[in-house]
FISEFI-869819 format. One record per atom (N, C-alpha, C): x, y negated, z negated; atom name; residue in one letter. Coordinates in steps of 0.02 Angstrom, whole numbers, plus 32768, in hexadecimal, padded with zeros to 4 digits. Each point is the difference from the previous one (the first is absolute). Layout:
# FISEFI-869819
xx|yy|zz|at|aa
X|Y|Z|CA|A .
...
END
This chain:
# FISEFI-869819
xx|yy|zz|at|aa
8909|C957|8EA5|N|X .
8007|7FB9|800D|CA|X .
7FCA|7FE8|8031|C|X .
7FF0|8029|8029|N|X .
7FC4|800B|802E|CA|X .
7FBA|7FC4|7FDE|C|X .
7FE4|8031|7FD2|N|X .
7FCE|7FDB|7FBF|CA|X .
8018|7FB9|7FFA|C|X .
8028|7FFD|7FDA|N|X .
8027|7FCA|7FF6|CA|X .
7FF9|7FBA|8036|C|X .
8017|8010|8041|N|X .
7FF5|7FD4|8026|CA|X .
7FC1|7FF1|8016|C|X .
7FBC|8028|7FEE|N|X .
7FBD|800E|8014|CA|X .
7FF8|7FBE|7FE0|C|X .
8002|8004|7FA7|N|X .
8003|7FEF|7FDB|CA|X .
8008|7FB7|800C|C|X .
8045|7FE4|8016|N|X .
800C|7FC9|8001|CA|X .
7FC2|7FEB|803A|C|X .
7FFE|8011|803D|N|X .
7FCF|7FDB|8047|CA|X .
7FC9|7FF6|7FF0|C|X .
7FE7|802C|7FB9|N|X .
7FB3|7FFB|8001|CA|X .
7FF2|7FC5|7FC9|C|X .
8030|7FF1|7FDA|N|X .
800E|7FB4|7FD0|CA|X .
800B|7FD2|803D|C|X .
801B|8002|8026|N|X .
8012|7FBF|8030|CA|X .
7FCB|7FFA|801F|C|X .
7FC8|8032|801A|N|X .
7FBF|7FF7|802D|CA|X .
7FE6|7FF5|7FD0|C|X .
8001|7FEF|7FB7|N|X .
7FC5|7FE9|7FCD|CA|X .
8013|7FB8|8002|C|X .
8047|7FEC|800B|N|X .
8005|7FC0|7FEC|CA|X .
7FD7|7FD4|8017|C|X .
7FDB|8001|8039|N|X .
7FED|7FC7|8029|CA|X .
7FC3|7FF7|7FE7|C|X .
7FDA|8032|7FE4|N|X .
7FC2|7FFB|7FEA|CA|X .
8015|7FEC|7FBC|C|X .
8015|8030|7FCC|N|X .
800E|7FC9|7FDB|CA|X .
8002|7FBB|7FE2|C|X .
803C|7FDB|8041|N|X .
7FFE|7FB5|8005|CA|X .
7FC1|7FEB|8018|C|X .
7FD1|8013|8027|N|X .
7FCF|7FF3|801E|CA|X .
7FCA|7FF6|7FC0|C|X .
7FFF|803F|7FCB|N|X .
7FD0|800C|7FD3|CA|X .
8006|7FCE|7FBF|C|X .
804E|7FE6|7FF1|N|X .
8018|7FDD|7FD9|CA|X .
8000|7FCC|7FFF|C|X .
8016|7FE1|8042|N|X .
8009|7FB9|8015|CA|X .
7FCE|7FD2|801E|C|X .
7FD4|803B|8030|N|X .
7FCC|7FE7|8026|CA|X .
7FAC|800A|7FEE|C|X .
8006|802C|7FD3|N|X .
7FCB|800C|7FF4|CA|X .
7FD1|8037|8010|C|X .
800C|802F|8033|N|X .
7FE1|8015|801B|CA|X .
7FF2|803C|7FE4|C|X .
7FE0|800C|7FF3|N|X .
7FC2|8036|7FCD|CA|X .
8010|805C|8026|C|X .
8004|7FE6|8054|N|X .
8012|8043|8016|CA|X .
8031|8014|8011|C|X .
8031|7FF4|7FE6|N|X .
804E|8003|7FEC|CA|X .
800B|8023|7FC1|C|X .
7FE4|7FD2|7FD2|N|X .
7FED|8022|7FC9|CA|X .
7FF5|804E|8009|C|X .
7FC0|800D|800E|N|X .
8003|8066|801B|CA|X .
801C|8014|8023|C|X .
802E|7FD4|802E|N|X .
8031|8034|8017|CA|X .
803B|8017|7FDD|C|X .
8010|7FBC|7FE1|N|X .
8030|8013|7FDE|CA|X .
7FF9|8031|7FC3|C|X .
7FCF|7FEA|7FE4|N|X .
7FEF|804B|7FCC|CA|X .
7FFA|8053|8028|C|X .
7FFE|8005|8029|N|X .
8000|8035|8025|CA|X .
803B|8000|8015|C|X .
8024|7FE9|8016|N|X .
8049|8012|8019|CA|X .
8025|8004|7FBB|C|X .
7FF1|7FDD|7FBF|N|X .
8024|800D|7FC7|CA|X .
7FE9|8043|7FE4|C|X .
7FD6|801B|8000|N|X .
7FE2|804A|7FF7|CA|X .
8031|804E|801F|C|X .
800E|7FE5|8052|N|X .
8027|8022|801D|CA|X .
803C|7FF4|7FF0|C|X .
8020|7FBD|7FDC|N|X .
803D|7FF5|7FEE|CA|X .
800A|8034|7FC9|C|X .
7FDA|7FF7|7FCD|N|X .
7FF0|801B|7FC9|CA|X .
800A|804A|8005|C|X .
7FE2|8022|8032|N|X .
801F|8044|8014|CA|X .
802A|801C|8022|C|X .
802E|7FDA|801D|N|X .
8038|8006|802D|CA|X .
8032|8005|7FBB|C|X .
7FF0|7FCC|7FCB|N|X .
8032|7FF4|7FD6|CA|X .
8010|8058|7FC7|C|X .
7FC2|8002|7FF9|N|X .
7FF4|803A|7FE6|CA|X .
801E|8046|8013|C|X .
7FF2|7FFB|804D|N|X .
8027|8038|8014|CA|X .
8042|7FF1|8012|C|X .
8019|7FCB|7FF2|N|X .
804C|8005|8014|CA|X .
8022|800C|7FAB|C|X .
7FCA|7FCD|7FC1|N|X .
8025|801D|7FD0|CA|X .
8006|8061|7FED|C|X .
7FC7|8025|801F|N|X .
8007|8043|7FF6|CA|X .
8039|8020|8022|C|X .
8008|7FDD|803C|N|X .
802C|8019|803C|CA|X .
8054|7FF6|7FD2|C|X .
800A|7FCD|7FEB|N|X .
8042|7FEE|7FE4|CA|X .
8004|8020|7FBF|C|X .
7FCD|801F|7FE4|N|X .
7FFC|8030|7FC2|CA|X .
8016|8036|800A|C|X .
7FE6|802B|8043|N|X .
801A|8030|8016|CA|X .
8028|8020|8027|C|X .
8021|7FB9|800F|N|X .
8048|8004|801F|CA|X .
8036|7FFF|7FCF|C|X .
7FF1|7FD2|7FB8|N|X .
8038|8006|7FC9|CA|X .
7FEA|804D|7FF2|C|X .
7FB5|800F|7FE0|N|X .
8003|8046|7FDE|CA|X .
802C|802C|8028|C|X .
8005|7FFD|8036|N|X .
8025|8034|8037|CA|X .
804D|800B|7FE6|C|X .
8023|7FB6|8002|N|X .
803F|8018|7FFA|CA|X .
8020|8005|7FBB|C|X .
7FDA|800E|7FD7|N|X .
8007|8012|7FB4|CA|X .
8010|805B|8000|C|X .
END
């Protein structure tokens, strides 16, 4: 659950850039947020392996 909650803080520290990159325009928001979606992107990854091998376990 650890991951999981990583998971959620590092979407909420994207939001602001985000809105910033979306709403306001700002070009360097834009790369941050593609870079923090990169690390999202692998947090997600290892939590879907992590929950793979917690079901394979109790089989």
């Amino acid at each position: 659950m650890e991951k999981f909650d990583q998971l959620v803080k590092l979407i909420e520290e994207t939001k602001s850039d985000a809105d910033k990159f979306y709403n306001s325009d700002v070009q360097a928001a834009g790369t941050r947020v593609r870079g923090k979606m990169q690390e999202i992107k692998k947090l997600a990854q290892d939590i879907r392996v992590e929950v793979q091998d917690i079901k394979n376990s109790k089989k």
